[in-house]
C-alpha positions as CSV (number, residue, x, y, z in Angstrom):
1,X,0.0,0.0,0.0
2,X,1.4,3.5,-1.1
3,X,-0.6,6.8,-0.9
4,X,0.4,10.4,-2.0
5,X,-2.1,13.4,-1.6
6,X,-2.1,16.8,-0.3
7,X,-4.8,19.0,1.1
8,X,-6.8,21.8,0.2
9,X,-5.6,21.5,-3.2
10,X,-7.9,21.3,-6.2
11,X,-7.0,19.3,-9.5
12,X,-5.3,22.5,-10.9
13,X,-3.4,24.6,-8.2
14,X,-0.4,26.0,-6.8
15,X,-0.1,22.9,-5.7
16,X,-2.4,20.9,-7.3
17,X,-3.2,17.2,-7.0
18,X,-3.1,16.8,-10.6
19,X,-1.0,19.8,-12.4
20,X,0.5,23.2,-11.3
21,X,-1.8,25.8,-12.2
22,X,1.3,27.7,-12.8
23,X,2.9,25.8,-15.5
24,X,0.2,23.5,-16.5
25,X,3.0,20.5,-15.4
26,X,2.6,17.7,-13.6
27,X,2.5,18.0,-9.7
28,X,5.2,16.4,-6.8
29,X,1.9,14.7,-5.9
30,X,1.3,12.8,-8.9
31,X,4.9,12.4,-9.8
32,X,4.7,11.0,-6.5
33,X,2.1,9.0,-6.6
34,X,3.4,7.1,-10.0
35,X,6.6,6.8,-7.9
36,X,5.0,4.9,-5.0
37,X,2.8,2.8,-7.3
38,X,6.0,1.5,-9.5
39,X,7.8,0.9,-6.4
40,X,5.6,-0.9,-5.2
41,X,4.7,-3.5,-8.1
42,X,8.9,-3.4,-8.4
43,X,8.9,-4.6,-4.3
44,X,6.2,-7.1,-5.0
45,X,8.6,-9.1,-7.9
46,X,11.6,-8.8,-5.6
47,X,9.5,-11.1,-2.9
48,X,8.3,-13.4,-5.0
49,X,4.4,-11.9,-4.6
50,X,4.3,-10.2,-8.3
51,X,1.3,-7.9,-8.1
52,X,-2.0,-8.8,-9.6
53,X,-3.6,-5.3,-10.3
54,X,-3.5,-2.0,-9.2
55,X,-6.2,-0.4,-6.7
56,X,-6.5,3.6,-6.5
57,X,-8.5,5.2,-3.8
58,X,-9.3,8.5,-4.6
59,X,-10.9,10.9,-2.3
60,X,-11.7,14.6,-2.8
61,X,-14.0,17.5,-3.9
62,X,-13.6,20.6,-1.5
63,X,-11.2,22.9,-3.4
64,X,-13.1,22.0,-6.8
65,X,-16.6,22.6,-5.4
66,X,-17.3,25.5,-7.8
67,X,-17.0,23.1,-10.6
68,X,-19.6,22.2,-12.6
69,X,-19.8,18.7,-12.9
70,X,-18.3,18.1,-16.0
71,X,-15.8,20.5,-15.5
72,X,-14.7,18.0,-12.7
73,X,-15.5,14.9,-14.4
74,X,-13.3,15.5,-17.6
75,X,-10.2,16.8,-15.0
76,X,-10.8,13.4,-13.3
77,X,-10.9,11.5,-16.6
78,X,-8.2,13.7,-17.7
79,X,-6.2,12.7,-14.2
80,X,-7.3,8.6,-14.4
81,X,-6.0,8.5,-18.1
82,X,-2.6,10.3,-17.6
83,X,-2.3,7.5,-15.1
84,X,-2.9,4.6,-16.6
85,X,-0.5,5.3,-19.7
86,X,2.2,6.2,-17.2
87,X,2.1,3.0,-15.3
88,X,1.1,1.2,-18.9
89,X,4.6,-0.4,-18.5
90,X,3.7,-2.6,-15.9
91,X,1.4,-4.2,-17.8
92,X,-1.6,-4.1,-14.4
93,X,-5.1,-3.5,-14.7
94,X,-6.3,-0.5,-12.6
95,X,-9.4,-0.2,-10.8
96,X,-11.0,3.1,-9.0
97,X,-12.5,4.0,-5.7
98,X,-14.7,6.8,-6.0
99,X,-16.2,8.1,-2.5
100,X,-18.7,11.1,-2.1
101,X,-17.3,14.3,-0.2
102,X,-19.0,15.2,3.0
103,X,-19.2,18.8,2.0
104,X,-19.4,21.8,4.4
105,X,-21.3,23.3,7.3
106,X,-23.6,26.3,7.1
107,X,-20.5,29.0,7.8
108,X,-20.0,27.9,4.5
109,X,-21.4,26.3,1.6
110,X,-23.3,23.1,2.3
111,X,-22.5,20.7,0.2
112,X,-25.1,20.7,-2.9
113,X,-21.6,20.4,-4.9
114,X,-21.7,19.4,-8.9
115,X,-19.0,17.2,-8.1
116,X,-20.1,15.1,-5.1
117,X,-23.2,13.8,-8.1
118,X,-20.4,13.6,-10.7
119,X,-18.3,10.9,-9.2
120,X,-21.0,8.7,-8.6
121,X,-22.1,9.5,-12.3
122,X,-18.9,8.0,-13.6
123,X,-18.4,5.0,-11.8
124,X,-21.7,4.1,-13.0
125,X,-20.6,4.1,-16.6
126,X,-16.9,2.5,-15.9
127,X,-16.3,-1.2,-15.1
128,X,-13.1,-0.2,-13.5
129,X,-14.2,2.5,-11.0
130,X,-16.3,1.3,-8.2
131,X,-18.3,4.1,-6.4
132,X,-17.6,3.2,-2.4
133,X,-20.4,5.4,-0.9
134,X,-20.4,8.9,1.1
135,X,-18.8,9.8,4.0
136,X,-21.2,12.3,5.6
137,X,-21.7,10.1,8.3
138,X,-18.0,10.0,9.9
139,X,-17.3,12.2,12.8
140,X,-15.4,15.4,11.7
141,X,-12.4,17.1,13.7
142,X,-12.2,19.1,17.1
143,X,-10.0,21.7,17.3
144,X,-8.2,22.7,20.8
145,X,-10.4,25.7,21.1
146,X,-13.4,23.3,20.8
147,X,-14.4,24.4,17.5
148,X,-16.2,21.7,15.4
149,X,-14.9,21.0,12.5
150,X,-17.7,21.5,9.8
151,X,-15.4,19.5,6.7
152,X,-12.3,18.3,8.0
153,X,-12.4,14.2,9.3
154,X,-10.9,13.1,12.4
155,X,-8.6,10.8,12.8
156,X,-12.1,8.2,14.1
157,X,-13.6,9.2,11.1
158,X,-10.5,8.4,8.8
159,X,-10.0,4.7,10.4
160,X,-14.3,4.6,9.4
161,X,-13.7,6.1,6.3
162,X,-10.4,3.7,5.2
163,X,-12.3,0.4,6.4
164,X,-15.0,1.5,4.2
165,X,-12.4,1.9,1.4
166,X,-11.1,-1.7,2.0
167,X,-14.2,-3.4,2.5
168,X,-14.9,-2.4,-1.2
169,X,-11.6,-3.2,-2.3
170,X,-11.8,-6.7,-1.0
171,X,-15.4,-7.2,-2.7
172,X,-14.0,-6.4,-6.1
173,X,-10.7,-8.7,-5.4
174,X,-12.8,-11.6,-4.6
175,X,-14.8,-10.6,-7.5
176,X,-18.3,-9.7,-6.1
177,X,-19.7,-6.7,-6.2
178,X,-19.9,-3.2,-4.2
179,X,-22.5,-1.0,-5.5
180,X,-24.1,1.5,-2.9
181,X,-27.9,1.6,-3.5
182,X,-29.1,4.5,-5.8
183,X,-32.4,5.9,-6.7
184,X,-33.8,3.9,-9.6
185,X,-37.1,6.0,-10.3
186,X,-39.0,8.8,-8.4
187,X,-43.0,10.3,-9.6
188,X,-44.3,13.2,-8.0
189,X,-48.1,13.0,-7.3
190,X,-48.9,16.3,-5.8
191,X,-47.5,16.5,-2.0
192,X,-46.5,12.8,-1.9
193,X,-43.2,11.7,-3.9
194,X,-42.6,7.7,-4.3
195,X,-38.5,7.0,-4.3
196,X,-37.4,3.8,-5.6
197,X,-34.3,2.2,-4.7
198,X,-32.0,-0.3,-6.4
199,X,-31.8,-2.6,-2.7
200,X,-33.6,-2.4,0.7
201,X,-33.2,1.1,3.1
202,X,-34.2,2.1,6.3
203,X,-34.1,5.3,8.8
204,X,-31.9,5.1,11.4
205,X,-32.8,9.0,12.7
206,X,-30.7,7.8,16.3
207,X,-27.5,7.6,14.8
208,X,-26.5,11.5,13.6
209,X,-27.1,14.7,15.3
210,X,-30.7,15.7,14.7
211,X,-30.7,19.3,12.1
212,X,-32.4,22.2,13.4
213,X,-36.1,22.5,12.0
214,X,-35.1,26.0,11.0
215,X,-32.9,24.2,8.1
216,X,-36.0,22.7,6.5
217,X,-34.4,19.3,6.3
218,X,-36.2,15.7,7.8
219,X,-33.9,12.8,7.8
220,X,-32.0,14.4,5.3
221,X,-34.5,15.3,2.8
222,X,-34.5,18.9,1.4
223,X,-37.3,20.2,-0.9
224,X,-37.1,23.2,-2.6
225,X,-39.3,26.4,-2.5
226,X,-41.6,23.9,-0.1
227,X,-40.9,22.2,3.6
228,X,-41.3,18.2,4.1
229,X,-43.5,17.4,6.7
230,X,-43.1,13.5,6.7
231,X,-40.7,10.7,5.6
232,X,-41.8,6.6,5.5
233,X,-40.2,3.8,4.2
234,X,-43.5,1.9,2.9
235,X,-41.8,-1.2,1.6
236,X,-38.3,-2.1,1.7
237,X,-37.0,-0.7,-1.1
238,X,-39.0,2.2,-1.4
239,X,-39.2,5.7,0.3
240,X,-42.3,8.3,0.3
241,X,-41.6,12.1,1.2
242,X,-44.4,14.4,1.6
243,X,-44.4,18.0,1.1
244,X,-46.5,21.4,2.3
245,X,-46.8,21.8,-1.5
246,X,-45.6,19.9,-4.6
247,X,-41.9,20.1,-4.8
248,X,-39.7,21.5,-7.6
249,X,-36.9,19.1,-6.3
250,X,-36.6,16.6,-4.0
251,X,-32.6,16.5,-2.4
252,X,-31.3,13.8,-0.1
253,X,-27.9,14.7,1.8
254,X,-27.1,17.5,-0.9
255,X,-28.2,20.6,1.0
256,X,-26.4,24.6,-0.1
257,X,-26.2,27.6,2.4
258,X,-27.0,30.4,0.4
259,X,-30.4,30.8,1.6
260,X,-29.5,30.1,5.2
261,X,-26.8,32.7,5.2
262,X,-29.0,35.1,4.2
263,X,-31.8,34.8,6.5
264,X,-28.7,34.8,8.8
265,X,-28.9,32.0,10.8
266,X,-25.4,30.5,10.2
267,X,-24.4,28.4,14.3
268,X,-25.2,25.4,12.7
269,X,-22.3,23.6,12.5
270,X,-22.4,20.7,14.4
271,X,-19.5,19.0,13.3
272,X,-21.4,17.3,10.5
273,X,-22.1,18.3,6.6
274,X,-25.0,20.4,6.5
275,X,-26.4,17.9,4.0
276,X,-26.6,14.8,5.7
277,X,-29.3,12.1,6.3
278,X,-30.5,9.1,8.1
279,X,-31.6,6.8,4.9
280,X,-29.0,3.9,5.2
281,X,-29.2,0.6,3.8
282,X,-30.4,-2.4,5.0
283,X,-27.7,-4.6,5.8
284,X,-24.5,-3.1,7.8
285,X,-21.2,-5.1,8.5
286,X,-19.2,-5.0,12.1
287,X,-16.0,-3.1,12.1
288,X,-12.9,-5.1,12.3
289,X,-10.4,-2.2,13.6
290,X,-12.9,-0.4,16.0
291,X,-14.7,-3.6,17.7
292,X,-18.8,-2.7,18.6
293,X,-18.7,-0.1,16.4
294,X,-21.1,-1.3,13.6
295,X,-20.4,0.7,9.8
296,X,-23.8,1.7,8.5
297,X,-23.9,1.8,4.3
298,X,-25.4,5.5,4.3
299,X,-26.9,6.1,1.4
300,X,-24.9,8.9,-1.1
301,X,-26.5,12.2,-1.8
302,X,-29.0,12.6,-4.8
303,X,-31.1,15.4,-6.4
304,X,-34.1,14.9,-8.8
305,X,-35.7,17.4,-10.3
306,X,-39.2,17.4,-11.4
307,X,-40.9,19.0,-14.7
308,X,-44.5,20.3,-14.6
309,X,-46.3,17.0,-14.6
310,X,-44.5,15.5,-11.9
311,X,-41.7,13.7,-14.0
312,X,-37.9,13.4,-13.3
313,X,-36.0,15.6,-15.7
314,X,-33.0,14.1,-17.3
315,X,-30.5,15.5,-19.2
């Protein structure tokens, strides 16, 4: 195992992850990172254990929030190809681990970011990226002053967060699969909308800090230009949200600031994502680092929008 990263970088910066935004070259982190990854597969010959393939985790968003989503999917298909022909001499297949950012608190900007829909998106059309899930639901850090962290993962949250990663590494190596449950179709019929899932979910509303009722958000569900007065789960795999009035949108876990800001009520940051939820699915596994603590599947943020007759837009 080899990693190279760097923080509050964006795919382009003065630093980038990716390139210099400077000089449009490659970064110390990927140079790095292509470094690590050859030595590796050149340490696995030496002992007799040649490597097999080639598993990159890759976890990030914040610094490229403004991005539309394809603005950040064609850097990250821009990053994963550069890749892939400079470790072509090794002659490994590569597979990718895609997670969802958390996002931010209120002080900032939520986290109804392009790109936390866009990685999701592109594992979904790639047989060699796997989408591992979101990571809302990890504790976030605690500064000495007692400030809560409203982005930033503690060092709990990171030992969460990397069994997750591993857990869907070992599913793909044993060749079975890891794919987080997804919405699969959604109708509007005027208050009420049906949500159906690809696999069993349930609310587990006892597990994450309950938002403030100010927010507008119940369980995690945000409608727009409306309030949601009730969630159910009427059959296993499907969820119904009810609205004061039919909704424009219906958003799970993918929740902005803007309008919270300015009505001015920005203290809630509770060391959580503002966009966060409860929906999780049905079967969870035992953690095998933290022993009793049991790892929830949470389910990933999603947005769908509505036209007139109560129809998911697409497109």
């Amino acid at each position: 195992m080899r990693t190279a990263g760097i923080g509050g970088q964006g795919f382009v910066d003065k630093n980038g992850i990716y390139r210099y935004a400077l000089n449009g070259e490659k970064s110390h982190v990927y140079v790095n990172l292509i470094a690590a990854i050859q030595h590796g597969a050149a340490l696995s010959y030496a002992r007799g254990r040649p490597a097999s393939k080639i598993f990159i985790a890759f976890s990030h968003g914040e610094n490229d929030r403004a991005m539309s989503g394809a603005a950040y999917e064609e850097h990250l298909l821009a990053l994963m190809a550069d890749i892939e022909a400079d470790l072509s001499e090794l002659d490994l297949p590569i597979h990718w681990f895609l997670d969802q950012p958390a996002g931010t608190g209120a002080p900032e900007t939520g986290n109804n970011w392009p790109n936390r829909l866009a990685v999701r998106a592109l594992c979904d059309r790639r047989i060699d990226c796997t989408f591992v899930g979101p990571r809302y639901q990890f504790p976030f850090y605690t500064h000495e002053d007692g400030f809560q962290d409203p982005i930033h993962t503690s060092s709990l949250g990171k030992v969460l967060l990397g069994e997750v990663f591993g857990s869907a590494m070992a599913a793909v190596y044993r060749g079975d699969e890891w794919k987080p449950v997804a919405v699969t179709s959604a109708q509007r019929d005027a208050q009420q909308i049906m949500l159906q899932f690809s696999g069993p979910v349930m609310l587990v509303p006892e597990i994450l800090p309950r938002q403030p009722e100010e927010l507008g958000i119940l369980h995690g569900f945000y409608a727009s230009r409306t309030r949601v007065t009730r969630v159910s789960v009427p059959g296993p795999d499907r969820v119904l949200v009810e609205t004061e009035d039919p909704a424009r949108e219906i958003c799970y876990a993918f929740r902005g600031s803007d309008k919270i800001i300015r009505n001015g009520t920005v203290d809630h940051a509770d060391a959580y994502a503002l966009g966060r939820g409860d929906l999780v699915e049905a079967d969870a596994f035992d953690s095998l680092l933290l022993p009793g603590t049991v790892q929830h599947k949470f389910v990933a943020g999603f947005q769908v929008i509505f036209d007139a007759d109560g129809r998911p837009k697409t497109g």
